[in-house]
C-alpha positions as CSV (number, residue, x, y, z in Angstrom):
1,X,-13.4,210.2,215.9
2,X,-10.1,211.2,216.4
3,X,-7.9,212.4,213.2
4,X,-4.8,213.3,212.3
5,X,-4.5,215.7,208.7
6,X,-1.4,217.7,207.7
7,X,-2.9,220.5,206.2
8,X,-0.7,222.8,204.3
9,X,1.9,221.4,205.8
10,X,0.6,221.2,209.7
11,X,-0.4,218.2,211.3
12,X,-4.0,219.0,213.0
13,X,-5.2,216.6,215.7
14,X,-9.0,217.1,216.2
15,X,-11.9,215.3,217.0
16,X,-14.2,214.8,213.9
17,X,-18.1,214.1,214.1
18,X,-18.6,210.9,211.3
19,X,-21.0,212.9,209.0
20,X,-18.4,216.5,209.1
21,X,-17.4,216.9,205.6
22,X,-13.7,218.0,204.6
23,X,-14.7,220.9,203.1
24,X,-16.5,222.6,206.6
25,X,-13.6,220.8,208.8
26,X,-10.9,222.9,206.5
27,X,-13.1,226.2,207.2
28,X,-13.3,225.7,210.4
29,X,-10.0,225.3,210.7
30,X,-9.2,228.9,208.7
31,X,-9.0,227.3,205.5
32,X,-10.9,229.8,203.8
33,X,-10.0,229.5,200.4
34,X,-12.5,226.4,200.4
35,X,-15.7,227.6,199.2
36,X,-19.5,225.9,199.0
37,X,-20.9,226.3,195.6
38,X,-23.4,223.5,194.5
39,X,-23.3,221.6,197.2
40,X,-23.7,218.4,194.3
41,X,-19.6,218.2,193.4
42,X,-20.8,220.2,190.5
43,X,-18.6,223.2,190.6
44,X,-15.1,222.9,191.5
45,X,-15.2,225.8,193.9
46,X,-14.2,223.0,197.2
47,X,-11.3,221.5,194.9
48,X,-8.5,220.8,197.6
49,X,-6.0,218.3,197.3
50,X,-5.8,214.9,199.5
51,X,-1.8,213.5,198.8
52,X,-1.4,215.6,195.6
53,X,-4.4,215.0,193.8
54,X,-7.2,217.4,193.3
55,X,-10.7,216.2,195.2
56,X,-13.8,217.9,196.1
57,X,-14.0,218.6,199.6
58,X,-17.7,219.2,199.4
59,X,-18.4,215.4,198.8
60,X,-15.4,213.8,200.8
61,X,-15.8,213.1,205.0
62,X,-13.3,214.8,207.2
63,X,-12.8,211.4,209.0
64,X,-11.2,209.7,205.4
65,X,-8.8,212.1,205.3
66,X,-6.8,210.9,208.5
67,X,-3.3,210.4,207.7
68,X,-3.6,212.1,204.9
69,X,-1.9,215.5,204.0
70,X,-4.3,218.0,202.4
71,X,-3.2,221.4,200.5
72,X,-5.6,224.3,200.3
73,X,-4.7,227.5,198.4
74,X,-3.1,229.0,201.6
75,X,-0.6,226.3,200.7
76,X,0.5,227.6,197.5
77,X,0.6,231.0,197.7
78,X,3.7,231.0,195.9
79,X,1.9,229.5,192.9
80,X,-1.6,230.7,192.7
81,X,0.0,234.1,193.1
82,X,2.2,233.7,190.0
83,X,-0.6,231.4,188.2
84,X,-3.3,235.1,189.3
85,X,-1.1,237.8,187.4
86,X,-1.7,235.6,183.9
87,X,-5.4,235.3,184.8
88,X,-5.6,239.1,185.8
89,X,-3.6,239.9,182.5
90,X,-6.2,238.0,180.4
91,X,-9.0,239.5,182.4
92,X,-9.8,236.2,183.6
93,X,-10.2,236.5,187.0
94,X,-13.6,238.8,186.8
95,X,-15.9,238.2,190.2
96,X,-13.1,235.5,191.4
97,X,-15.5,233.5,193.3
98,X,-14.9,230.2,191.3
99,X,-10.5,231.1,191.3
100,X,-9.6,228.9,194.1
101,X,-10.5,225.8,193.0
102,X,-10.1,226.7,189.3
103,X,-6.3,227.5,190.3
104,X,-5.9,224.4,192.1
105,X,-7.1,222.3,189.0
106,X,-4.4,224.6,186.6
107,X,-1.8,223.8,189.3
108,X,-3.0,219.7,189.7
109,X,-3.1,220.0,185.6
110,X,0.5,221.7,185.2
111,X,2.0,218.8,187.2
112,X,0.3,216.2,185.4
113,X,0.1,216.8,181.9
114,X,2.5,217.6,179.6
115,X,2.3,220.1,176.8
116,X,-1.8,219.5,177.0
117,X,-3.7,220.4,173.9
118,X,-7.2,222.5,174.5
119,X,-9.3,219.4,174.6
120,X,-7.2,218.2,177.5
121,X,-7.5,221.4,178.9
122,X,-10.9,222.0,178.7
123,X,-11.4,217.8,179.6
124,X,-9.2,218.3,182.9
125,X,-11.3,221.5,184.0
126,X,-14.4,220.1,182.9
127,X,-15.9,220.0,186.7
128,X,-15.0,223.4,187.6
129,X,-18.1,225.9,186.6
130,X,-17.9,229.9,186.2
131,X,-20.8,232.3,185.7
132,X,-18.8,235.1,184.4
133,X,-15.6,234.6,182.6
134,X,-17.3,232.7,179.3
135,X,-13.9,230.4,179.3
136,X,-12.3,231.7,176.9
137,X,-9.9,234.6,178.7
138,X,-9.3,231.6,181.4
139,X,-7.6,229.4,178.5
140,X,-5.8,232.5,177.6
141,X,-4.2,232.6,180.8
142,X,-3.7,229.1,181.4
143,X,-2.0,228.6,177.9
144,X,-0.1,231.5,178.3
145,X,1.1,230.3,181.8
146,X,1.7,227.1,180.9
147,X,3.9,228.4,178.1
148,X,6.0,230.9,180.3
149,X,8.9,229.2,180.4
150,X,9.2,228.6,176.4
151,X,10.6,232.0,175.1
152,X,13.2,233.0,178.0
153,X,15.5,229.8,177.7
């Protein structure tokens, strides 16, 4: 089937097999941020976003994604970079296997909610799993993050 997805900002015309899923189309395509975890939409390590909303790529078919625009972390360097130095300073980034979708879930998070408290926090980030951080240097860096602009007005 033939499809037509702006990722990161590029329209890509291809020719999609029904059955392909998103997160192997993006790969293919050099997107390599996009990583297989669970393979159950249990992790949060394929968290991409389809018209601004985070999605798992591992669960979602290429084909529904025509005329859609998808963003990848390639497509917010800016950001993840910036969003990165708070998790490095909190030592949260450890093996950094599960960072790319975690940071596209802060990122989805910081445009949605305002002000969140840590049970909409740790509710908004429920579905994205790590093995080595224990949590708790990751809210660090996301509270301290989401905070940055407070004290420098």
């Amino acid at each position: 089937m033939l499809v037509k997805i702006k990722v990161n900002g590029k329209l890509i015309q291809d020719d999609v097999q029904p059955q392909t899923l998103l997160l192997d189309w993006l790969r293919d395509h050099g997107c390599y941020s996009v990583k297989r975890g669970c393979d159950t939409a249990n992790c949060g390590l394929c968290t991409v976003w389809k018209d601004g909303t985070p999605i798992l790529s591992c669960s979602t078919l290429a084909v529904r994604c025509d005329g859609h625009e998808i963003t990848t972390l390639e497509g917010l360097q800016k950001e993840a970079s910036e969003f990165g130095m708070f998790m490095a300073k909190q030592g949260a980034e450890q093996c950094g296997f599960c960072s790319p979708g975690f940071i596209m879930n802060v990122l989805a998070m910081e445009k949605e909610l305002v002000n969140p408290s840590d049970d909409e926090i740790r509710a908004y980030l429920a579905g994205n799993l790590c093995r080595c951080s224990g949590y708790m240097s990751q809210m660090r860096a996301i509270k301290a993050y989401l905070s940055r602009g407070e004290n420098h007005e």
